[in-house]
NUTIPA-864577 format. One record per residue: residue number from 1; residue in one letter; x, y, z of N, C-alpha, C, O in turn. Coordinates in steps of 0.05 Angstrom, whole numbers. Example, Ala and Ser with C-alpha at 12.3 -4.5 7.8 and 13.67 -1.06 7.14 Angstrom:
BEGIN
(1,'A',(264,-114,156),(246,-90,156),(264,-66,156),(285,-66,169)) (2,'S',(257,-45,142),(273,-21,143),(258,1,157),(268,23,161)) 
This chain:
BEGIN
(1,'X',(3425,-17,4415),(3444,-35,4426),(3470,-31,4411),(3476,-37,4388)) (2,'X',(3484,-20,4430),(3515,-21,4416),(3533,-44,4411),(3536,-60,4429)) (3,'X',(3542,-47,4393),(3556,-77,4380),(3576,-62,4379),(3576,-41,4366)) (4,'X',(3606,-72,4398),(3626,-69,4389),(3649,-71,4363),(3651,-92,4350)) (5,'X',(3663,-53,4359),(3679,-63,4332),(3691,-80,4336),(3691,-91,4314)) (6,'X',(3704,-94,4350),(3717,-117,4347),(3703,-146,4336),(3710,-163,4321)) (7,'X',(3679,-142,4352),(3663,-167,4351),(3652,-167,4316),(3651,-186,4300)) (8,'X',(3643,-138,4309),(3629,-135,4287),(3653,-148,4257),(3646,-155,4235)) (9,'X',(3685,-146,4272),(3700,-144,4247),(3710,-178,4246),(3720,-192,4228)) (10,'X',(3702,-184,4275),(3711,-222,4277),(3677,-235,4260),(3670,-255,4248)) (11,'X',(3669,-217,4267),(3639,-232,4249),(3641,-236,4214),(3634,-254,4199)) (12,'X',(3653,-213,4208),(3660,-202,4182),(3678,-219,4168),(3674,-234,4149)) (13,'X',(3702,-214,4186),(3727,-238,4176),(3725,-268,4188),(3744,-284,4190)) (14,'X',(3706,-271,4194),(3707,-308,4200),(3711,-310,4230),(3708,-334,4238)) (15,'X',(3716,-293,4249),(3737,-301,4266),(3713,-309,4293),(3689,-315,4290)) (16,'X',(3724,-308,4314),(3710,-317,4340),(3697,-289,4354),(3707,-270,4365)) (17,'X',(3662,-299,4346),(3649,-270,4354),(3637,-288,4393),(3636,-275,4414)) (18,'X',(3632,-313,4391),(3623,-318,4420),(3633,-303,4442),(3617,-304,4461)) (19,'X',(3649,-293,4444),(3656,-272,4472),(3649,-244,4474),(3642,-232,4494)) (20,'X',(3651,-231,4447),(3638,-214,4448),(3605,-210,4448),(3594,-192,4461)) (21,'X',(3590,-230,4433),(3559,-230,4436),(3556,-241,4461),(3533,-240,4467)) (22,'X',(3573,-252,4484),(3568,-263,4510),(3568,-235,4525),(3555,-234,4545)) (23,'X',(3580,-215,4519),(3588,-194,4536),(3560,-179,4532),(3554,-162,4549)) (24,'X',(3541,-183,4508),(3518,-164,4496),(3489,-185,4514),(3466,-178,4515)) (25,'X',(3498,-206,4524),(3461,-213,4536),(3461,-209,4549),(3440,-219,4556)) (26,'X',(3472,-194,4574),(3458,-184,4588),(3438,-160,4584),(3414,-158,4589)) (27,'X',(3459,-140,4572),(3447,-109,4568),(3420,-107,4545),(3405,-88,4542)) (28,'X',(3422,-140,4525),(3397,-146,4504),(3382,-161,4522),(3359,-157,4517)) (29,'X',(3384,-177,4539),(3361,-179,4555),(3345,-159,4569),(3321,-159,4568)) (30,'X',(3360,-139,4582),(3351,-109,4600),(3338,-96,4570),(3321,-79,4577)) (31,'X',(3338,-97,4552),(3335,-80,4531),(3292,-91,4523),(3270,-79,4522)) (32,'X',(3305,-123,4518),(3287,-139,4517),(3262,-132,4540),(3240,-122,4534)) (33,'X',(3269,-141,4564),(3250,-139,4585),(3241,-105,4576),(3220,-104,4565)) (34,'X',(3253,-84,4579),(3245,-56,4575),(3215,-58,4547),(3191,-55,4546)) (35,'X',(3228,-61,4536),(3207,-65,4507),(3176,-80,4513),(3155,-71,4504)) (36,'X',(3178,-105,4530),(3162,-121,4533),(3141,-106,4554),(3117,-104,4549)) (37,'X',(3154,-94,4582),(3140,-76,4592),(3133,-46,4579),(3116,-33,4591)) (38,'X',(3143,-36,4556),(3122,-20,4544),(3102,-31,4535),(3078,-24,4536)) (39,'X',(3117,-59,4521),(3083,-62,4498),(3065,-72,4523),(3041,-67,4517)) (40,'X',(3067,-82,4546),(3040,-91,4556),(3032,-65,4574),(3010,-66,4586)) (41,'X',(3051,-38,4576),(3038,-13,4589),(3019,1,4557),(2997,11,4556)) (42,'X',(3035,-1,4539),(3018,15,4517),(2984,-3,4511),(2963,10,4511)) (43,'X',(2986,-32,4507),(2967,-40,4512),(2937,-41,4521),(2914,-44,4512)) (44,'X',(2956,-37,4549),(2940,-26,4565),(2925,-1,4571),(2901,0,4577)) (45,'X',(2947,26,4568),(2930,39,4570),(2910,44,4533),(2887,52,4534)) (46,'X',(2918,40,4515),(2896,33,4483),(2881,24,4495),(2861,38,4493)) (47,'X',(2874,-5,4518),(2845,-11,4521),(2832,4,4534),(2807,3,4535)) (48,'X',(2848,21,4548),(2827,28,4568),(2825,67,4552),(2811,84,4564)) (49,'X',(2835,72,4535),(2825,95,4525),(2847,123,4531),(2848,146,4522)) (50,'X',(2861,111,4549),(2881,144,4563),(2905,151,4546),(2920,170,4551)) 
């Protein structure tokens, strides 16, 4: 997940990171959901042996 420099340097110096981490949930949700459907495909196939 790419974190922009701006947001990274308002985090740093005090400043106002809410617009920038607003611009990151979508693409960390898509990231999120991705991950969640591996672990229940890896899971899956571990139980079943393939």
């Amino acid at each position: 997940m790419h974190i922009p420099v701006a947001t990274l340097r308002a985090h740093y110096t005090g400043g106002d990171v809410d617009a920038g981490l607003a611009e990151l949930e979508a693409p960390a949700q898509a990231m999120i959901d991705d991950l969640l459907w591996w672990t229940a495909a890896l899971q899956t196939a571990r139980a079943s042996g393939t």
